[in-house]
DRENTORKOL-3810 file (N, C-alpha, C; in nm, 4 decimals):
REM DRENTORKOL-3810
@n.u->11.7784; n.v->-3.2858; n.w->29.2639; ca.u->11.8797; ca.v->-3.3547; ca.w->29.3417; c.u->11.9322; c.v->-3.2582; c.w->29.4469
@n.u->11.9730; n.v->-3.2878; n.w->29.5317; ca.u->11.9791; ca.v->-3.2068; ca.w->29.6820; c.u->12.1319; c.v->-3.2147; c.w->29.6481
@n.u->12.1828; n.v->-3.1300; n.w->29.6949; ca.u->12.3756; ca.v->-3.1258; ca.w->29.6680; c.u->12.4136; c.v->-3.0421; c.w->29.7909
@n.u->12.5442; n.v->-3.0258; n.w->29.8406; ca.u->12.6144; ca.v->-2.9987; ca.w->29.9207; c.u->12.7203; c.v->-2.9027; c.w->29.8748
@n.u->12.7565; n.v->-2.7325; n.w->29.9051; ca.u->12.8270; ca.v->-2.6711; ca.w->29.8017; c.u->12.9568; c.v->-2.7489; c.w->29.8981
@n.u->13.0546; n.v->-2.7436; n.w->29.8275; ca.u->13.2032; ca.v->-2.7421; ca.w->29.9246; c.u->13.2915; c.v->-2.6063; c.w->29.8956
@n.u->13.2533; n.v->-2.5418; n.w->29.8240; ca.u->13.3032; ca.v->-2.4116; ca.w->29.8150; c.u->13.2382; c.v->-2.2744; c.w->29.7379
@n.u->13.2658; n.v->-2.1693; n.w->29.8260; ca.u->13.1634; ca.v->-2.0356; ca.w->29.7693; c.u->13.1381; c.v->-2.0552; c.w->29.6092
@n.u->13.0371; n.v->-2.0622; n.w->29.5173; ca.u->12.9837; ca.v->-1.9824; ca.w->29.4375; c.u->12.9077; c.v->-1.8932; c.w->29.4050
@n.u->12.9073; n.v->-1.8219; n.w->29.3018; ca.u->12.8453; ca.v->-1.6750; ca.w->29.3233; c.u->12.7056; c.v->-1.6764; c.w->29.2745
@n.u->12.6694; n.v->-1.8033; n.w->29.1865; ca.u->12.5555; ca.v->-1.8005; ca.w->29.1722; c.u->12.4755; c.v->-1.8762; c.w->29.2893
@n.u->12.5600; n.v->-2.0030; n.w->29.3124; ca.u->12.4549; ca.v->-2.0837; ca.w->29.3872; c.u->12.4663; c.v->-2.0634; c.w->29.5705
@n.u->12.5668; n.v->-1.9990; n.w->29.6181; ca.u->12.5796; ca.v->-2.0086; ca.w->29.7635; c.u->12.6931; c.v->-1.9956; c.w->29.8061
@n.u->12.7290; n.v->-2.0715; n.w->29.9386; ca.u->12.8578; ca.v->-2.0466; ca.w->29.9700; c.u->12.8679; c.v->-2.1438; c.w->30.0602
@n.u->12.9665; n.v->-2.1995; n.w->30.1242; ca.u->13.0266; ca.v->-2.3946; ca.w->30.1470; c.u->12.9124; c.v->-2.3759; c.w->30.2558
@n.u->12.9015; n.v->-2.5153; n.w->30.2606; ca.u->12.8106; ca.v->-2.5580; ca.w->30.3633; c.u->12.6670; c.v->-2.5825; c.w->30.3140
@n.u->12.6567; n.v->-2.4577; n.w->30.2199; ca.u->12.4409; ca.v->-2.4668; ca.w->30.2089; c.u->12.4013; c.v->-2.5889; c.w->30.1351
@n.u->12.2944; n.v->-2.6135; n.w->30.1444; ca.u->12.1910; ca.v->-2.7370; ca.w->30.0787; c.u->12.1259; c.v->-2.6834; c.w->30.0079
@n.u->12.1615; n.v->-2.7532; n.w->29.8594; ca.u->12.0556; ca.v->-2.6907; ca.w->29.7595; c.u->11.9753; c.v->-2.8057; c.w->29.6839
@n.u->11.8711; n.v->-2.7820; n.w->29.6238; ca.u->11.8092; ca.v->-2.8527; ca.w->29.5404; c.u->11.8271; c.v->-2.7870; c.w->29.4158
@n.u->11.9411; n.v->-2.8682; n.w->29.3386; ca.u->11.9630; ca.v->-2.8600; ca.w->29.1772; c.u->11.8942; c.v->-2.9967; c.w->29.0797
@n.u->11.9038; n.v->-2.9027; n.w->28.9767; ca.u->11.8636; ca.v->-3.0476; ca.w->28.8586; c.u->11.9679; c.v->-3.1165; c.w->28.8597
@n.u->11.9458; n.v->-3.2578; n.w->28.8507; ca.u->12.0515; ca.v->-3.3687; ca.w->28.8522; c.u->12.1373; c.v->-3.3521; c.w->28.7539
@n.u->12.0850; n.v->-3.2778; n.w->28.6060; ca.u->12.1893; ca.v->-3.3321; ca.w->28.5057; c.u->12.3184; c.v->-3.1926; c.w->28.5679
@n.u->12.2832; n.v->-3.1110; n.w->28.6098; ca.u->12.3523; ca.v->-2.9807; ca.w->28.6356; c.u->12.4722; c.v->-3.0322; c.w->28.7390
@n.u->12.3909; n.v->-3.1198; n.w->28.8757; ca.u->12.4802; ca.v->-3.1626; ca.w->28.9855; c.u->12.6035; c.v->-3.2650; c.w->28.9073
@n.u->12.5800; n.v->-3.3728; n.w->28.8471; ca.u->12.6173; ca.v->-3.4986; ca.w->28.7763; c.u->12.6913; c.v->-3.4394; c.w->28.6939
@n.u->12.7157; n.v->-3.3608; n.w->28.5909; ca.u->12.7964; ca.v->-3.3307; ca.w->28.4602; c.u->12.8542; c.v->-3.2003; c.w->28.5275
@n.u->12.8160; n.v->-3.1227; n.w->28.5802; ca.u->12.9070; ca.v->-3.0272; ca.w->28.6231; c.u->12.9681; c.v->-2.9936; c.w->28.7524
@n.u->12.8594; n.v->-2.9472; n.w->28.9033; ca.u->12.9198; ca.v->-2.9715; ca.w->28.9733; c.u->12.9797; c.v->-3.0472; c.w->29.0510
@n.u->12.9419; n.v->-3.2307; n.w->29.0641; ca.u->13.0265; ca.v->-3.2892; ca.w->29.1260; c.u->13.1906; c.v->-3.3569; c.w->29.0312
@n.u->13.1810; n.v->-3.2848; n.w->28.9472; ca.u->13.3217; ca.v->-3.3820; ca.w->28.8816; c.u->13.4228; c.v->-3.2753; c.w->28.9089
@n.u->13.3667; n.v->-3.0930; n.w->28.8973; ca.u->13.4606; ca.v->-3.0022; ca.w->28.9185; c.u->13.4889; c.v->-2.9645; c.w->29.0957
@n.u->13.4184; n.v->-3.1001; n.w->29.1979; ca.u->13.4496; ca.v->-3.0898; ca.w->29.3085; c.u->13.3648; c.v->-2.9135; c.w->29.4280
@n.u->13.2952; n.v->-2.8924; n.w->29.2711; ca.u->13.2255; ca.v->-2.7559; ca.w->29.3673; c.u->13.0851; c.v->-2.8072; c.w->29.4484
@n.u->13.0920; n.v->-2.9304; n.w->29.4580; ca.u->12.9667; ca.v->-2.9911; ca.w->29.5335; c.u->12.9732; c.v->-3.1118; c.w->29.5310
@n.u->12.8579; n.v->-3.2144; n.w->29.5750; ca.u->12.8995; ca.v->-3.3396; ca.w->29.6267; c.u->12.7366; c.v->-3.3475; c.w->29.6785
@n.u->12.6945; n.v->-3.4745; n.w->29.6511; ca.u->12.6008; ca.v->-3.5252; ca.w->29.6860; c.u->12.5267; c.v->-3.5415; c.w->29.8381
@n.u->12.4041; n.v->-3.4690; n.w->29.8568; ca.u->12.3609; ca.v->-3.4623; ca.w->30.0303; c.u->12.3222; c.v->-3.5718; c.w->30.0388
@n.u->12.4170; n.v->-3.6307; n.w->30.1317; ca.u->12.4070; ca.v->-3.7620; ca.w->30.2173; c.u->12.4347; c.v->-3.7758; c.w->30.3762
@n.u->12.4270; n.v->-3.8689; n.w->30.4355; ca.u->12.4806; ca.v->-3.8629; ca.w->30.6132; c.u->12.6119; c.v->-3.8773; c.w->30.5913
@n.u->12.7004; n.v->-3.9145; n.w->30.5463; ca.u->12.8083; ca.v->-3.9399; ca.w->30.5198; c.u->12.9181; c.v->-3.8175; c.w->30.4663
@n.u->12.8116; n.v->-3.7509; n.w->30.3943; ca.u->12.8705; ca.v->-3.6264; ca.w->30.3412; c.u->12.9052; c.v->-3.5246; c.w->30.4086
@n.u->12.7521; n.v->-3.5334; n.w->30.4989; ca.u->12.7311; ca.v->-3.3953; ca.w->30.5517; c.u->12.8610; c.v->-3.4266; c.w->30.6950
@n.u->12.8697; n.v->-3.5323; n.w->30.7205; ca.u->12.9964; ca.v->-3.5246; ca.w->30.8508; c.u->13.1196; c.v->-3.4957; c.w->30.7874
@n.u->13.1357; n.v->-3.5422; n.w->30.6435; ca.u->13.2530; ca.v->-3.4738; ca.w->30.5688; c.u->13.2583; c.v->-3.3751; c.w->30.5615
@n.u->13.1721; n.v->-3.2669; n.w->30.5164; ca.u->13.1786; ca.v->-3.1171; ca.w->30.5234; c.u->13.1861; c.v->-3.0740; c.w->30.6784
@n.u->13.1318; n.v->-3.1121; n.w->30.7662; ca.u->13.1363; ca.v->-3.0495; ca.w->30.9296; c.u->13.2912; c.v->-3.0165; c.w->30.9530
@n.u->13.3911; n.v->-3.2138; n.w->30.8838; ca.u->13.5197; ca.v->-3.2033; ca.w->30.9551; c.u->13.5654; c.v->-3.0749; c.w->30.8290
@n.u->13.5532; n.v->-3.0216; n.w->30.6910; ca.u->13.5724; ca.v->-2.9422; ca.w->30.6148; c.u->13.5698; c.v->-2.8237; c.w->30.6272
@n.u->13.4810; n.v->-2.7895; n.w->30.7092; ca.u->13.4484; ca.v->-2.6768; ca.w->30.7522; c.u->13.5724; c.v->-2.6244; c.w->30.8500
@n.u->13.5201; n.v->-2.7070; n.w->30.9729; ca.u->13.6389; ca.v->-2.6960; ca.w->31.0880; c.u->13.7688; c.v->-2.6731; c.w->30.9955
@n.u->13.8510; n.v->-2.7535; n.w->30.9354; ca.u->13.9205; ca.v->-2.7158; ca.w->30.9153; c.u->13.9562; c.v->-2.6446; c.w->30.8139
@n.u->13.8709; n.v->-2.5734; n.w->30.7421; ca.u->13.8899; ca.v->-2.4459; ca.w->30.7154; c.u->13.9106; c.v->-2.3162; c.w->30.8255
@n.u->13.8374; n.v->-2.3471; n.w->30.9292; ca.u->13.8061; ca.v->-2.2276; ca.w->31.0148; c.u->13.9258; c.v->-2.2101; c.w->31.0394
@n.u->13.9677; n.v->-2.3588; n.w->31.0895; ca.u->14.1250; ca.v->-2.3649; ca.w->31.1419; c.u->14.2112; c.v->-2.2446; c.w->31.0976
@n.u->14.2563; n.v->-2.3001; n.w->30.9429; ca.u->14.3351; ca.v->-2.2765; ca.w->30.8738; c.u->14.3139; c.v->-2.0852; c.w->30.8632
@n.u->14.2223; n.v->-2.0865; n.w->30.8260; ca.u->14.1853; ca.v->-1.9173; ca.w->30.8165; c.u->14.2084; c.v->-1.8121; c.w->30.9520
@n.u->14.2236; n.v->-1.9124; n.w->31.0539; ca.u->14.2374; ca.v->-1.8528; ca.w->31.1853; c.u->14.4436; c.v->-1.8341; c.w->31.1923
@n.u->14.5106; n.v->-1.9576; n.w->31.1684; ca.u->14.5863; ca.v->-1.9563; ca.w->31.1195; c.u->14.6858; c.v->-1.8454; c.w->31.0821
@n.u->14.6106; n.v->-1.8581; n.w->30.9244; ca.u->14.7314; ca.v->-1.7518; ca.w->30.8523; c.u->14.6565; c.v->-1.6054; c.w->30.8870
@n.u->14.5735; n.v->-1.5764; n.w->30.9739; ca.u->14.5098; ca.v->-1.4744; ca.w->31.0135; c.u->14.6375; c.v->-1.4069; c.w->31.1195
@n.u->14.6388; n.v->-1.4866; n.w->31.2293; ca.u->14.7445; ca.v->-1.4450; ca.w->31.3054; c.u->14.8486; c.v->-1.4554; c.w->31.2791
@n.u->14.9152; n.v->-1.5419; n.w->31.1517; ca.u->15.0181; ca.v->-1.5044; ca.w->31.0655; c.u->15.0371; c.v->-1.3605; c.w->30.9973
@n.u->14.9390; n.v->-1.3230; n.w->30.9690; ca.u->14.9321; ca.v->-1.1987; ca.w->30.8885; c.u->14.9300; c.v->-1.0980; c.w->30.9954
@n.u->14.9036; n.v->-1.0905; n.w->31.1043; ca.u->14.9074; ca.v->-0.9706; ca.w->31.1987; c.u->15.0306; c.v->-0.9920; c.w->31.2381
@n.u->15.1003; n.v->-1.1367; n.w->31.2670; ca.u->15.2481; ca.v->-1.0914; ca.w->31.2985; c.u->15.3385; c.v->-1.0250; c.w->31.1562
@n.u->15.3131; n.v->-1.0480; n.w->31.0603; ca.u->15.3922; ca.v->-1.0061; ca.w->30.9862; c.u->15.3377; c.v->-0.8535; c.w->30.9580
@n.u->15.2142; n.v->-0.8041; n.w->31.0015; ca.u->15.1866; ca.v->-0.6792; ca.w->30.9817; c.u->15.2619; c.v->-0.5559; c.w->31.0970
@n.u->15.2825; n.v->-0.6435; n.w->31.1681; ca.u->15.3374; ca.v->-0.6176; ca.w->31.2909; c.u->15.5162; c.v->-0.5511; c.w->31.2781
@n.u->15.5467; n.v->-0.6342; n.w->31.1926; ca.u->15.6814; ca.v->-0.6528; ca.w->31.1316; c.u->15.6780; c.v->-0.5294; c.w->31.0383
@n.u->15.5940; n.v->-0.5183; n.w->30.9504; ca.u->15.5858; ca.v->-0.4254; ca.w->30.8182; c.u->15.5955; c.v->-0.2927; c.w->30.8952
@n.u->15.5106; n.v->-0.2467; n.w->31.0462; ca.u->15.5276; ca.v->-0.1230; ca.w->31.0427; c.u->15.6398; c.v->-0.0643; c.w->31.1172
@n.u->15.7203; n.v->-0.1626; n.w->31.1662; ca.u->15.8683; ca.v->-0.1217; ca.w->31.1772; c.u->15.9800; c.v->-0.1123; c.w->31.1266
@n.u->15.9345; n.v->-0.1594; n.w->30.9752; ca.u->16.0414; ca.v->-0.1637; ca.w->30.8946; c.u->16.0303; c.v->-0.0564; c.w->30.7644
@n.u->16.1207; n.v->0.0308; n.w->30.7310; ca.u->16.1554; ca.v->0.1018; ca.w->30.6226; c.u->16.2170; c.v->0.0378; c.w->30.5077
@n.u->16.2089; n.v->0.0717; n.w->30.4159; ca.u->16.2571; ca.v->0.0542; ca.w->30.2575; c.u->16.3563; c.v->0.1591; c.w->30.1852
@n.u->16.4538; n.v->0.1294; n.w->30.1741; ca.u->16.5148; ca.v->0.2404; ca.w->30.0561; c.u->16.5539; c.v->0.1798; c.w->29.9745
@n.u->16.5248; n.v->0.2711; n.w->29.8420; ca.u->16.5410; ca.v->0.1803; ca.w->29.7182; c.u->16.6212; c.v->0.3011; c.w->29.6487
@n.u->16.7920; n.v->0.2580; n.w->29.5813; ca.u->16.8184; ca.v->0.3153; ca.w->29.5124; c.u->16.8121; c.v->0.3489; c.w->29.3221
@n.u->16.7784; n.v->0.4184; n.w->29.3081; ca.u->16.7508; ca.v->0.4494; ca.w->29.1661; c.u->16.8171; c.v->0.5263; c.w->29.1083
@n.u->16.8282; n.v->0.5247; n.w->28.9535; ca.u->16.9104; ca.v->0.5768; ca.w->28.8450; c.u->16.8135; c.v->0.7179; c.w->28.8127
@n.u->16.8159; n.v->0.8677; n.w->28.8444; ca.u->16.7588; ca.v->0.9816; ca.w->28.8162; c.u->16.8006; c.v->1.0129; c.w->28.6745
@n.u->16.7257; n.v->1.1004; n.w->28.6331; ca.u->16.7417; ca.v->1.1719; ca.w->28.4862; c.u->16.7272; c.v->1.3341; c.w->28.5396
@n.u->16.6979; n.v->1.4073; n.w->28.4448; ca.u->16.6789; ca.v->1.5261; ca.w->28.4357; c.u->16.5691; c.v->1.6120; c.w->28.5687
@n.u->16.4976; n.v->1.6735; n.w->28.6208; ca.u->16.4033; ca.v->1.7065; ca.w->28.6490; c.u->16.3441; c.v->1.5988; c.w->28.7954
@n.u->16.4349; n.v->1.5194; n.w->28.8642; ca.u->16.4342; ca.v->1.4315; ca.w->28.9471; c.u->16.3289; c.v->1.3335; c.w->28.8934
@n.u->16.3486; n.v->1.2932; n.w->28.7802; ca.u->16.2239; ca.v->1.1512; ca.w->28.7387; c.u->16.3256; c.v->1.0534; c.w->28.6728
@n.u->16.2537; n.v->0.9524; n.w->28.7419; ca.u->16.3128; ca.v->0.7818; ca.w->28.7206; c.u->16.3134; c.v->0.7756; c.w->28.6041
@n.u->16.4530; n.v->0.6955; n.w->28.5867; ca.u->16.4521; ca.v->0.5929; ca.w->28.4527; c.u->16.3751; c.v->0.4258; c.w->28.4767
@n.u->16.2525; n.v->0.4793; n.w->28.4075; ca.u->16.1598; ca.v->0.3507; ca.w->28.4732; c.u->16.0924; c.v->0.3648; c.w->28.5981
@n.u->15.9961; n.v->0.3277; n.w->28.6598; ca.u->15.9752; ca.v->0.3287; ca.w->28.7585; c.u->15.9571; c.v->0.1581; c.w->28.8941
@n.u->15.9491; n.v->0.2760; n.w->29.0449; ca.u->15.9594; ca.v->0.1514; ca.w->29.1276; c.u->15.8483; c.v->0.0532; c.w->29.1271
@n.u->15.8923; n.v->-0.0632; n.w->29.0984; ca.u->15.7905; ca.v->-0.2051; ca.w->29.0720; c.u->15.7552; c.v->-0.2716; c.w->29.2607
@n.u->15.6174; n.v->-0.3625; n.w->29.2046; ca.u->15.6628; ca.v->-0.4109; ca.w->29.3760; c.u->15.7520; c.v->-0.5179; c.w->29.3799
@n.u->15.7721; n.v->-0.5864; n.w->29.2495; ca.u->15.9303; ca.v->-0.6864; ca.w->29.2323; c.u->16.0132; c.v->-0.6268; c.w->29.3695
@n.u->16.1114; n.v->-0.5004; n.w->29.2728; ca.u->16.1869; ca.v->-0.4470; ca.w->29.3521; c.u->16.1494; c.v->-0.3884; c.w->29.5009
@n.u->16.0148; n.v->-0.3540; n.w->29.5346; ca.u->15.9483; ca.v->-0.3580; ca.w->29.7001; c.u->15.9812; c.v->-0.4757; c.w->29.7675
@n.u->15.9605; n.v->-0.5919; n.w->29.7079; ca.u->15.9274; ca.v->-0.7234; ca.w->29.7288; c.u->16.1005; c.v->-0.7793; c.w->29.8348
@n.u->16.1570; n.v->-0.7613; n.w->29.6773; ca.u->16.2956; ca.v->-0.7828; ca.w->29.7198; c.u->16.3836; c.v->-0.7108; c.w->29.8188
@n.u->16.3135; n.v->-0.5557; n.w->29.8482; ca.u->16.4148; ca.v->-0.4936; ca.w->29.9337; c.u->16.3537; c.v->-0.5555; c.w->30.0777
@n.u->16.2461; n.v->-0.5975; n.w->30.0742; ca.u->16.1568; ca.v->-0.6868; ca.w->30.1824; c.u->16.2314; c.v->-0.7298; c.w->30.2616
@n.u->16.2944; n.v->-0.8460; n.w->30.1172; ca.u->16.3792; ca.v->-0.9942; ca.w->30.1995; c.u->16.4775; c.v->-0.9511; c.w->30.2171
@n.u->16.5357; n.v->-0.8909; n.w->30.1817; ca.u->16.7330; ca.v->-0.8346; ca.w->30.2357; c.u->16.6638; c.v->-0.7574; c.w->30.3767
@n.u->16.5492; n.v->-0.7457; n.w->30.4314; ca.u->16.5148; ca.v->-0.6932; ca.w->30.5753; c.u->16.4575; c.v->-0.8181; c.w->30.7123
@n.u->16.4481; n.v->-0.9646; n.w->30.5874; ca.u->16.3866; ca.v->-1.0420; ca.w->30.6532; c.u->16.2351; c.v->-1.0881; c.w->30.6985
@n.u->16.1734; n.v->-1.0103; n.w->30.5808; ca.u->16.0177; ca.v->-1.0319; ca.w->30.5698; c.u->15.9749; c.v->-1.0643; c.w->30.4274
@n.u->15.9381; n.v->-1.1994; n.w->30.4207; ca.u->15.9110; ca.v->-1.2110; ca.w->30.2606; c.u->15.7587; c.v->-1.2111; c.w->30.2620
@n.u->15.7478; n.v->-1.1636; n.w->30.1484; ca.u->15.6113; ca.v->-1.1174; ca.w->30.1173; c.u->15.6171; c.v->-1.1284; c.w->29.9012
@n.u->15.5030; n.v->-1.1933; n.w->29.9065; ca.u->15.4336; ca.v->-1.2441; ca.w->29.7587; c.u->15.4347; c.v->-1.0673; c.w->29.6887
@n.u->15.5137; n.v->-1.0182; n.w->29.5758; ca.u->15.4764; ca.v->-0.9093; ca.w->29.5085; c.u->15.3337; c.v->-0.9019; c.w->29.4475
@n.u->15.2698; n.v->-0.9825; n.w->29.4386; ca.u->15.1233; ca.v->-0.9648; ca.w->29.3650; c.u->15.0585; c.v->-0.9173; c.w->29.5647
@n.u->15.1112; n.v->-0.9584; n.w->29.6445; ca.u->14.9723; ca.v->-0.8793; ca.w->29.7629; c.u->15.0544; c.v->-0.7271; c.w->29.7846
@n.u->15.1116; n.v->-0.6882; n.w->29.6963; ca.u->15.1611; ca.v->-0.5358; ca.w->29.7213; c.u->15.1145; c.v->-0.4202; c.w->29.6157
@n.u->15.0175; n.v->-0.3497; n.w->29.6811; ca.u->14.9146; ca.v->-0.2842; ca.w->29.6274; c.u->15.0114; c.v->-0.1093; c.w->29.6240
@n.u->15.0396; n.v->-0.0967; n.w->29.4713; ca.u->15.0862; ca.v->-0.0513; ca.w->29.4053; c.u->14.9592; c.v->0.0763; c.w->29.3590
@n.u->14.9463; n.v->0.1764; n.w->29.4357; ca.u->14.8323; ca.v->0.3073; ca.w->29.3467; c.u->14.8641; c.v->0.2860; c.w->29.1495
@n.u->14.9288; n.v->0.3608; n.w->29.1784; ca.u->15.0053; ca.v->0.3774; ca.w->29.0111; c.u->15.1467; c.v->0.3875; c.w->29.0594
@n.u->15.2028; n.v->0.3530; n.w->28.9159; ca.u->15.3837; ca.v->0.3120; ca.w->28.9317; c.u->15.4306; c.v->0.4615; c.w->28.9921
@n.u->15.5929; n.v->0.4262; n.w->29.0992; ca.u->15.6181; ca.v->0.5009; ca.w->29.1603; c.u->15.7456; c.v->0.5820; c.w->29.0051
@n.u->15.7094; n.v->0.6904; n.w->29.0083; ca.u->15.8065; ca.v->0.7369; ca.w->28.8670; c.u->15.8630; c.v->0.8771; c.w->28.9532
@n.u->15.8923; n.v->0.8993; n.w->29.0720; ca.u->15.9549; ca.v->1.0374; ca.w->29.1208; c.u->16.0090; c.v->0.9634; c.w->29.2533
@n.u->16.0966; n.v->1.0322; n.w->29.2897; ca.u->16.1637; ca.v->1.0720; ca.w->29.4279; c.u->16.0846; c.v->1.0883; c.w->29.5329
@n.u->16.1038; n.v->1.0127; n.w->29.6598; ca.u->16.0082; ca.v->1.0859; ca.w->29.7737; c.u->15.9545; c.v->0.9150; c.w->29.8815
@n.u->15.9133; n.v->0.9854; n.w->29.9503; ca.u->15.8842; ca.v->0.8929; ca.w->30.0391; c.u->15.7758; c.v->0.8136; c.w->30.0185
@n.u->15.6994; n.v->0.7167; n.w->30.0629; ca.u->15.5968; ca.v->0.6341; ca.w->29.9991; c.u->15.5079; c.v->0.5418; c.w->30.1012
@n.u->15.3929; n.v->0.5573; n.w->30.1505; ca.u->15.3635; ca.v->0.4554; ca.w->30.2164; c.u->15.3059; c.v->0.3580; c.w->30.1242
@n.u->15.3141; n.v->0.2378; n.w->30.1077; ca.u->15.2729; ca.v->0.1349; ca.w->30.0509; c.u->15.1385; c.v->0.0486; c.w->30.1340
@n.u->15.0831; n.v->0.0028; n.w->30.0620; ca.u->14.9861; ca.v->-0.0956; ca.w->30.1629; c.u->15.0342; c.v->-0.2435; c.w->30.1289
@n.u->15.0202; n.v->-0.3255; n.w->30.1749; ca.u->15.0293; ca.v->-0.4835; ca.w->30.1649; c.u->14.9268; c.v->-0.5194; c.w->30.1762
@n.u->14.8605; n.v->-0.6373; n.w->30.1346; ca.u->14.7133; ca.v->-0.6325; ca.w->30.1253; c.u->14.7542; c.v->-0.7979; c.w->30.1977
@n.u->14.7993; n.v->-0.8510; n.w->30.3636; ca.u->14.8306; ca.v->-0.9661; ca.w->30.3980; c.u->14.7335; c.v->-1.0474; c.w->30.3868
@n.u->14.6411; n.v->-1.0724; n.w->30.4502; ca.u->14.4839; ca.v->-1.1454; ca.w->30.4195; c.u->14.3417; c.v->-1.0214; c.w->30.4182
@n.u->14.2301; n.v->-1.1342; n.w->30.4148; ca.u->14.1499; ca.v->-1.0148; ca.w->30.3762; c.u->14.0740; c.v->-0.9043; c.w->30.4950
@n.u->14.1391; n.v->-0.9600; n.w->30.6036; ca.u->14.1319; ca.v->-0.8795; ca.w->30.6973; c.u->14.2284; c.v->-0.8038; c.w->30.7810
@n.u->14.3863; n.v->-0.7789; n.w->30.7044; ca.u->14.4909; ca.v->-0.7390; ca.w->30.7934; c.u->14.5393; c.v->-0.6839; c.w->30.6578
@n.u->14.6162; n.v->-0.5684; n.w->30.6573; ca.u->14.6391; ca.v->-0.4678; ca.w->30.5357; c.u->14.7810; c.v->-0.4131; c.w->30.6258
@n.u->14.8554; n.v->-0.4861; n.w->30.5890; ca.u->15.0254; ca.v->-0.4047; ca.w->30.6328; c.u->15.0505; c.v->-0.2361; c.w->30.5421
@n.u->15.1303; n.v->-0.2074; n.w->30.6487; ca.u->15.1740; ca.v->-0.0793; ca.w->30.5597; c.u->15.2925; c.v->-0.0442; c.w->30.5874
@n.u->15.4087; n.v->-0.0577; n.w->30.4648; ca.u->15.5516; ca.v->-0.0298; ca.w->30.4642; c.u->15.6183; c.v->0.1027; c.w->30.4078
@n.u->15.6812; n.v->0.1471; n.w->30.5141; ca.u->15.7115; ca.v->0.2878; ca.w->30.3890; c.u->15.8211; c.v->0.2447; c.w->30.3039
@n.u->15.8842; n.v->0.3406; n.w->30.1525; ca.u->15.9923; ca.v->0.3273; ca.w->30.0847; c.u->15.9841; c.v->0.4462; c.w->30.0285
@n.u->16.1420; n.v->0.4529; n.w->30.0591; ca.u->16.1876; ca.v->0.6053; ca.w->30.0584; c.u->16.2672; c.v->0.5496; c.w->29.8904
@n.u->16.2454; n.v->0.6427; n.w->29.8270; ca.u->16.3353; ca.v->0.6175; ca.w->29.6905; c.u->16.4156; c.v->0.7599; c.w->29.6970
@n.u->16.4850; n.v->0.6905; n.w->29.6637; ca.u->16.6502; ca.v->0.7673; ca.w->29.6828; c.u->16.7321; c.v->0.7901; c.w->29.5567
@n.u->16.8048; n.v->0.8670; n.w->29.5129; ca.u->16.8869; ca.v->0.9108; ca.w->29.4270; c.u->17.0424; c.v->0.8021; c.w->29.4395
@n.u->17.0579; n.v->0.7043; n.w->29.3237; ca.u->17.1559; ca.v->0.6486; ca.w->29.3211; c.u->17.3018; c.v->0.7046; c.w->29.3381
END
């Protein structure tokens, strides 16, 4: 049976290609979980307008992400913290708390795209990366500071 992917898989392709699968494979698995769809004339103009507007969309939050990368490298972070002995944190800085000193600056940003080396557990300055889409990588500094 000839099928139509509608979205990347890693075994079979990636949106757009034409494959020839066994029917029971297309029928019971990929067209009910929507990762494909039957090659037809009808289809294939469905995927064209699918496509497009994917491109759209990816073009989109693309230049979304450079303005906000844009934003990230003019803006600083200070984060105050509770010290112990030997200048080391009680606990260390999360990107929660990155996240949040963000928005009290007026740039919100998702804590899971804030790419964290290993936890910040000392004093000192910090460049961070933001990981905005998969082609634009912000970078914010945060200075952690002695409460």
């Amino acid at each position: 049976m000839k099928i139509i992917l509608r979205q990347n898989h890693e075994k079979l392709g990636n949106i757009g290609d034409i494959l020839e699968v066994k029917t029971g494979y297309a029928r019971n698995y990929l067209i009910p979980r929507k990762i494909a769809f039957e090659a037809n004339a009808s289809n294939l103009r469905a995927l064209e307008e699918e496509k497009k507007q994917h491109s759209d969309k990816q073009t989109r939050e693309f230049h979304h992400a450079k303005r906000i990368e844009t934003q990230l490298d003019k803006v600083s972070v200070t984060l105050k913290v509770k010290v112990g002995e030997d200048e080391k944190l009680f606990g260390s800085v999360t990107s929660q708390m990155i996240a949040e000193a963000l928005v009290e600056k007026g740039i919100t940003v998702d804590k899971r795209i804030i790419e964290l080396e290993e936890p910040i557990k000392a004093l000192g300055i910090y460049t961070i990366n933001v990981k905005l889409h998969t082609k634009v990588t912000g970078k914010v500094k945060v200075w952690v500071v002695r409460e």
